[in-house]
VOBA-1610 file (N, C-alpha, C; in pm, whole numbers, padded with zeros to 5 digits, always signed):
BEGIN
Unk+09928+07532+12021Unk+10014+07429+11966Unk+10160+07451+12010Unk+10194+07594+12025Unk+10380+07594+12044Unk+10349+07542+12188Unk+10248+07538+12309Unk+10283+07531+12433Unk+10268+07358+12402Unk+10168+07294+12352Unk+10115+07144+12372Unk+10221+07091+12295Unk+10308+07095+12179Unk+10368+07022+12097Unk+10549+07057+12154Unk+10605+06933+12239Unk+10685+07041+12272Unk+10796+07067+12177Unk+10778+06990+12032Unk+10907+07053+11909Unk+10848+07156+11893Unk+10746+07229+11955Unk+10753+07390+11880Unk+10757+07464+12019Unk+10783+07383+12126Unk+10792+07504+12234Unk+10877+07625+12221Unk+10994+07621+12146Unk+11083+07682+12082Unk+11050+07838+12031Unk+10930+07824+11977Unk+10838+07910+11926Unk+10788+08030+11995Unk+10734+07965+12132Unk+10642+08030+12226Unk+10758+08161+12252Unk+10644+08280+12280Unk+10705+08384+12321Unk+10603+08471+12434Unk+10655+08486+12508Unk+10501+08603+12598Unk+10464+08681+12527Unk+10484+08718+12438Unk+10444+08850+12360Unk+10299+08782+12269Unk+10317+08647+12279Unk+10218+08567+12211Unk+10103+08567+12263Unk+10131+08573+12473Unk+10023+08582+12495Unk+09930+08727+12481Unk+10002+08818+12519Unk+09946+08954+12443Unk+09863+08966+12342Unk+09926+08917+12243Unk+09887+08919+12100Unk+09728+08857+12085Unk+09757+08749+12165Unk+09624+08677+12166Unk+09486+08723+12229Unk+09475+08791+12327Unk+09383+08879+12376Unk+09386+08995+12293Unk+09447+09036+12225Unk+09371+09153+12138Unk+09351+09043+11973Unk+09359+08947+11956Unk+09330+08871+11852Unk+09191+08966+11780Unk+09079+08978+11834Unk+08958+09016+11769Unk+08939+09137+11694Unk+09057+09254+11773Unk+09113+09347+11710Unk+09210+09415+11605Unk+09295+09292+11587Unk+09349+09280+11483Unk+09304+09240+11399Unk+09202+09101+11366Unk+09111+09089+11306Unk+09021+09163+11194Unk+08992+09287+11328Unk+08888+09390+11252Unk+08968+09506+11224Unk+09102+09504+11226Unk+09190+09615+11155Unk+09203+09541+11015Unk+09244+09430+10993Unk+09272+09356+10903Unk+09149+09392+10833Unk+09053+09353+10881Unk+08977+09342+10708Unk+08900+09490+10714Unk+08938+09596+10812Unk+08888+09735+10737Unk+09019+09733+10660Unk+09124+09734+10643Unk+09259+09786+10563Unk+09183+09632+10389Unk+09155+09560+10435Unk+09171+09511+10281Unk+08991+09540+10214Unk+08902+09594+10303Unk+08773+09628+10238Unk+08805+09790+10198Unk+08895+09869+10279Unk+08924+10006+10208Unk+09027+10025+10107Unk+09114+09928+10085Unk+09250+09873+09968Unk+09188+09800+09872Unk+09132+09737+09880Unk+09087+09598+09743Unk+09017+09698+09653Unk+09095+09696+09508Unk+09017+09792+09393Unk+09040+09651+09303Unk+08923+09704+09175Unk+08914+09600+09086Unk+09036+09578+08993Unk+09121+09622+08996Unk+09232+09589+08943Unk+09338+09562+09021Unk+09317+09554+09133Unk+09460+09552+09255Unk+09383+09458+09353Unk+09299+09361+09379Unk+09203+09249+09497Unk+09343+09233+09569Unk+09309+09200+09685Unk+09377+09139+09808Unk+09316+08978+09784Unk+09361+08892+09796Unk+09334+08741+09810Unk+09401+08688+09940Unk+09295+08659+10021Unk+09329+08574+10156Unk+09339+08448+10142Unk+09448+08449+10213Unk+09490+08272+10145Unk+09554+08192+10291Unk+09474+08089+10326Unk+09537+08056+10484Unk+09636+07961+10431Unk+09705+08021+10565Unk+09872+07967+10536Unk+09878+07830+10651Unk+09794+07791+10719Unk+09812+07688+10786Unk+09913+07523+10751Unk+09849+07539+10659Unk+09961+07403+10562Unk+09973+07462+10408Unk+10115+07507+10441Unk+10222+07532+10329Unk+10192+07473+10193Unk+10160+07381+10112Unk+10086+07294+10040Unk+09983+07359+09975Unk+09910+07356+10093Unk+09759+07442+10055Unk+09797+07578+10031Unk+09859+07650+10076Unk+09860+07787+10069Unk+09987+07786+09944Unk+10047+07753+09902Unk+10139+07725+09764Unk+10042+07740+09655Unk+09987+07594+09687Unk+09871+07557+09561Unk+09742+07710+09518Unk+09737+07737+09624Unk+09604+07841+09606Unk+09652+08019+09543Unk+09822+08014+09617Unk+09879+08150+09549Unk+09932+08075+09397Unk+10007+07998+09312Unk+09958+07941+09225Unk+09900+07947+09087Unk+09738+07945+09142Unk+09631+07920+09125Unk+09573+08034+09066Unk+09577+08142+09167Unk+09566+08289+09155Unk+09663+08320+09056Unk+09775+08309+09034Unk+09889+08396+08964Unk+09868+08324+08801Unk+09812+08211+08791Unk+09795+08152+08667Unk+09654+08262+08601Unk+09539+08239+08710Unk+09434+08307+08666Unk+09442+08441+08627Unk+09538+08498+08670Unk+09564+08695+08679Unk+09649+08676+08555Unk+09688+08587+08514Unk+09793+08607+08405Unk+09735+08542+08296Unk+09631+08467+08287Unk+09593+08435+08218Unk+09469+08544+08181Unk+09376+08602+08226Unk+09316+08706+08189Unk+09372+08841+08144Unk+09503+08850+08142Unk+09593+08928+08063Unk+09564+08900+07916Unk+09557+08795+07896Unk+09577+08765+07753Unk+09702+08836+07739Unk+09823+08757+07782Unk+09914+08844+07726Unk+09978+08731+07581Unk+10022+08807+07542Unk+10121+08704+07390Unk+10256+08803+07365Unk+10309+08740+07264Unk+10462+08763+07254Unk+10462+08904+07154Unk+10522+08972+07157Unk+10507+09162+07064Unk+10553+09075+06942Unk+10492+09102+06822Unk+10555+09119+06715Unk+10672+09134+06680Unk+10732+09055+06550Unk+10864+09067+06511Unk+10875+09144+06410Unk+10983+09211+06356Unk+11005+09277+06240Unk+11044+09201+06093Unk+11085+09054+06194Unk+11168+08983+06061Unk+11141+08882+06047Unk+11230+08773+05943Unk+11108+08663+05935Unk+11226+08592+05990Unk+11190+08497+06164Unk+11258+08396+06213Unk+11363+08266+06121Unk+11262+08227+06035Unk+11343+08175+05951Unk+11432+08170+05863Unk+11484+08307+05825Unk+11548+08384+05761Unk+11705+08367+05835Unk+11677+08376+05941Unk+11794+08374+06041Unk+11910+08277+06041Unk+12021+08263+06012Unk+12091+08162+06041Unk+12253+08196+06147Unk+12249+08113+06245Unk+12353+08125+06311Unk+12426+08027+06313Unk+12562+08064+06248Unk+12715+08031+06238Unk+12737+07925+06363
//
Protein backbone atom coordinates (compact mmCIF):
# COMPACT_ATOMS: atom_id res chain seq x y z
CA UNK A 1 0.00 0.00 0.00
CA UNK A 2 2.83 2.82 0.88
CA UNK A 3 4.32 1.90 -2.78
CA UNK A 4 0.54 1.70 -4.74
CA UNK A 5 -1.19 4.65 -2.79
CA UNK A 6 0.95 7.45 -3.60
CA UNK A 7 -0.38 9.70 -0.23
CA UNK A 8 1.50 7.10 1.65
CA UNK A 9 4.54 6.88 -0.52
CA UNK A 10 5.90 9.08 2.17
CA UNK A 11 5.94 6.08 4.34
CA UNK A 12 7.98 3.67 2.27
CA UNK A 13 11.39 2.98 3.59
CA UNK A 14 14.02 0.16 2.25
CA UNK A 15 14.31 -1.09 5.49
CA UNK A 16 10.61 -2.15 4.74
CA UNK A 17 11.77 -4.18 2.21
CA UNK A 18 14.02 -6.16 4.60
CA UNK A 19 11.58 -6.40 7.09
CA UNK A 20 9.33 -8.07 4.78
CA UNK A 21 11.32 -11.14 3.83
CA UNK A 22 11.96 -12.07 7.29
CA UNK A 23 8.05 -11.32 7.95
CA UNK A 24 7.50 -15.25 8.85
CA UNK A 25 10.13 -14.91 11.44
CA UNK A 26 9.04 -12.34 13.28
CA UNK A 27 5.83 -13.81 13.26
CA UNK A 28 7.08 -16.92 15.04
CA UNK A 29 9.15 -14.81 17.57
CA UNK A 30 5.99 -13.01 18.29
CA UNK A 31 3.84 -15.62 19.32
CA UNK A 32 6.68 -17.82 21.16
CA UNK A 33 7.20 -14.42 23.44
CA UNK A 34 3.22 -14.14 24.05
CA UNK A 35 2.61 -18.25 24.41
CA UNK A 36 5.75 -18.12 27.03
CA UNK A 37 4.36 -14.47 28.75
CA UNK A 38 0.48 -14.93 28.77
CA UNK A 39 -0.31 -16.06 32.58
CA UNK A 40 -3.87 -16.19 33.83
CA UNK A 41 -3.79 -13.09 35.43
CA UNK A 42 -1.54 -11.01 33.06
CA UNK A 43 -3.21 -12.50 28.98
CA UNK A 44 -1.69 -10.67 26.12
CA UNK A 45 -4.80 -9.70 23.80
CA UNK A 46 -4.06 -9.36 20.04
CA UNK A 47 -5.89 -6.81 18.68
CA UNK A 48 -5.40 -5.81 14.80
CA UNK A 49 -4.72 -2.40 14.40
CA UNK A 50 -5.55 -2.14 10.71
CA UNK A 51 -8.53 0.37 11.16
CA UNK A 52 -8.11 2.50 14.19
CA UNK A 53 -12.00 2.20 14.98
CA UNK A 54 -11.82 -1.38 15.17
CA UNK A 55 -8.82 -1.63 17.16
CA UNK A 56 -10.20 1.37 19.72
CA UNK A 57 -13.48 -0.45 20.00
CA UNK A 58 -11.91 -3.96 20.81
CA UNK A 59 -9.07 -2.41 23.45
CA UNK A 60 -12.28 -0.78 25.03
CA UNK A 61 -14.04 -3.71 25.20
CA UNK A 62 -11.29 -5.60 26.93
CA UNK A 63 -10.59 -2.84 29.60
CA UNK A 64 -14.45 -2.72 30.48
CA UNK A 65 -14.41 -6.64 30.79
CA UNK A 66 -11.01 -6.76 33.08
CA UNK A 67 -12.56 -4.16 35.17
CA UNK A 68 -15.56 -5.34 35.40
CA UNK A 69 -14.55 -8.85 36.71
CA UNK A 70 -12.76 -6.95 39.43
CA UNK A 71 -15.84 -6.37 41.00
CA UNK A 72 -14.36 -3.46 42.20
CA UNK A 73 -16.72 -0.86 44.46
CA UNK A 74 -16.00 2.21 46.44
CA UNK A 75 -13.98 1.37 50.31
CA UNK A 76 -16.18 2.15 52.97
CA UNK A 77 -16.80 5.34 54.82
CA UNK A 78 -16.36 6.09 58.43
CA UNK A 79 -19.11 8.72 58.48
CA UNK A 80 -22.43 9.34 57.61
CA UNK A 81 -22.35 11.51 54.09
CA UNK A 82 -25.28 13.22 55.11
CA UNK A 83 -24.17 14.52 58.16
CA UNK A 84 -21.86 16.70 56.22
CA UNK A 85 -22.53 20.22 55.49
CA UNK A 86 -20.42 22.65 53.52
CA UNK A 87 -20.43 26.41 54.15
Amino acid sequence: ERLDVPAKNWKFDQSDLVARSKWDDYVKAYEEVFVETTKPNAPWYIIPANKKWARNLLAARIIVACLEDMQLSYPAVDYDPARIIID
